[in-house]
Every structure is written in C-alpha cells, then in structure tokens.
C-alpha positions as CSV (number, residue, x, y, z in Angstrom):
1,X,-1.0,-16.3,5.4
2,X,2.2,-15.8,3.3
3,X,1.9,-12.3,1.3
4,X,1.6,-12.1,-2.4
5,X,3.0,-10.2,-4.8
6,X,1.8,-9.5,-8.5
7,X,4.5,-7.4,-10.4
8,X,3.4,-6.2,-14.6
9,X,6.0,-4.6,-16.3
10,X,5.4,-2.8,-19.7
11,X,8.5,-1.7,-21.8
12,X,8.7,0.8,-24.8
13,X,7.4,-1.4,-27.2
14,X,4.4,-2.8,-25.2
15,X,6.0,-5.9,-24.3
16,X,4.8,-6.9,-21.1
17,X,6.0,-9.6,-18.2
18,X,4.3,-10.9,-14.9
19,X,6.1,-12.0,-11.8
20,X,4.2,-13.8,-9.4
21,X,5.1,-14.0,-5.8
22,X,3.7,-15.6,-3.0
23,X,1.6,-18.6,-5.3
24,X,2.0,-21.9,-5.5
25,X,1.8,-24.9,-7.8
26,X,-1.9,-24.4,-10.5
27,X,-2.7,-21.0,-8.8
28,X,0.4,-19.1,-9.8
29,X,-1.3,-20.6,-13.6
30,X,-4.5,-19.7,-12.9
31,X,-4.1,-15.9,-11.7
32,X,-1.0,-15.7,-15.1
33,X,-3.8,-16.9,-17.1
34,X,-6.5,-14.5,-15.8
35,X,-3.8,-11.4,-16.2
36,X,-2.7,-12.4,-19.3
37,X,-6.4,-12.7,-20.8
38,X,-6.9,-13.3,-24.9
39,X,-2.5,-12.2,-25.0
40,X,-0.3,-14.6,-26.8
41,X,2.7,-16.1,-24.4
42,X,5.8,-16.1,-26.3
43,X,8.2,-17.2,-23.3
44,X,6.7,-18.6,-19.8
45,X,9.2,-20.1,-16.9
46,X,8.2,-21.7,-13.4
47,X,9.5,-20.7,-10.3
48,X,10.5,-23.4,-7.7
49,X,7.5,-22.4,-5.9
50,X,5.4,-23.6,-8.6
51,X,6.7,-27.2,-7.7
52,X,6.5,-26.6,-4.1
53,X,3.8,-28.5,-2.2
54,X,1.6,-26.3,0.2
55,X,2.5,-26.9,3.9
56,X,-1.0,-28.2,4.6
57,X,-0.5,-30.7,2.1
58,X,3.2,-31.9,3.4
59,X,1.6,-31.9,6.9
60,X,-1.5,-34.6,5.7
61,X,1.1,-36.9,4.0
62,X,3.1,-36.7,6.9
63,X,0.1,-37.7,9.3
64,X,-1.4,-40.6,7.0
C-alpha cells in the first residue's frame, strides 16, 4: 500500500493550504473536504494523481 501524506500549512494571516499525497481520483476530495470542514475554498487545483486510475482498476479493464 502506497504511503500518504497530508501536509496543512498555516501563514501569518491564518491562511491555510492542504497538500495531499498518496490519494487518488474522489478520495483525495473527500479527505480535502473533511479537513477543510464549514472553511470557504478560495483557490483549489488537482494533481495528476487525481486523474490517475488505481492499478486495480487498470488491471480489470485490462483482463475484461
């Protein structure tokens, strides 16, 4: 199982950002979303892990 990595940082003026490591396509949303809570999101950008397929799901295309 591939390691993840959750990093918050907070600057002087309590803006905050999340980098997610590690997830993959709805659950890199879904743990944001839970961090994030009732918090506005003023700027959000995907990683190319986000439209990455997970390797079980390559390897039951590839077999049907």
């Amino acid at each position: 199982m591939q390691e993840k990595l959750i990093t918050i940082e907070i600057d002087e003026q309590g803006n905050s950002s999340i980098d997610l490591e590690g997830f993959h396509g709805q659950g890199c949303g879904d743990v944001a979303q839970d961090f994030r809570g009732g918090d506005s999101v003023t700027q959000s950008s995907n990683k190319r892990e986000f439209y990455a397929q997970p390797a079980a799901v390559k390897q039951s295309q590839q077999q049907t």
